[in-house]
N, C-alpha and C positions, 0 to 999 in steps of 0.2 A: 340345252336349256339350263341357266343358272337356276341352283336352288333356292327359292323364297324361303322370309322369315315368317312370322306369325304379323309382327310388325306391318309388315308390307301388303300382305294378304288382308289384311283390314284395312286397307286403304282402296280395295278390289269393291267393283259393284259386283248385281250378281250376274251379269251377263259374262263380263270378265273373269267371274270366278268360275261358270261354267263351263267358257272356252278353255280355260287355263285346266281346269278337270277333265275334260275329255281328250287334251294334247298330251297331258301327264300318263292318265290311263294306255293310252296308246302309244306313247313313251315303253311304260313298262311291261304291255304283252309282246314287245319288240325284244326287250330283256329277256323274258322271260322266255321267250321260243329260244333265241339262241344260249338260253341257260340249258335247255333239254336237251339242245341238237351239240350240247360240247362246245359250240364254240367260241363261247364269253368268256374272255381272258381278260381283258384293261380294265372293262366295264362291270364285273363282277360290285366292285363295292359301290354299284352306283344304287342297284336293285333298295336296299333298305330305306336308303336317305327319299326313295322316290316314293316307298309307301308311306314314310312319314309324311310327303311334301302331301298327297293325297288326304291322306285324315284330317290334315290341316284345313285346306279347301275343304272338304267335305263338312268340318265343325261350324267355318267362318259361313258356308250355302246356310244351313241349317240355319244358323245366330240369328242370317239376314231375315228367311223364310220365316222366322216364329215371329218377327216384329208386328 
């Protein structure tokens, strides 16, 4: 999955932003188990940029929800 900007993400409804949250999420416990089992080599610096990609969605859910 390419990484979104903040840009882009505000262009997201919220259904879209939820889908795109729960593929991220499960994106990164995929990272994250094979961070514990050793065996993430390539993917290692993907882990960061995916929790940011997560907060991001997580800000833009919010923004939509308070309107």
């Amino acid at each position: 999955m390419p990484r979104l900007k903040m840009k882009t993400i505000k262009e997201f409804n919220e259904v879209d932003l939820k889908e795109r949250l729960h593929q991220s999420r499960i994106e990164l416990i995929k990272f994250q188990i094979e961070s514990s089992k050793g065996t993430l080599k390539k993917n290692s610096g993907k882990i960061k940029p995916l929790k940011k990609e997560i907060a991001r969605l997580m800000t833009q859910l919010t923004k939509i929800s308070n309107k």
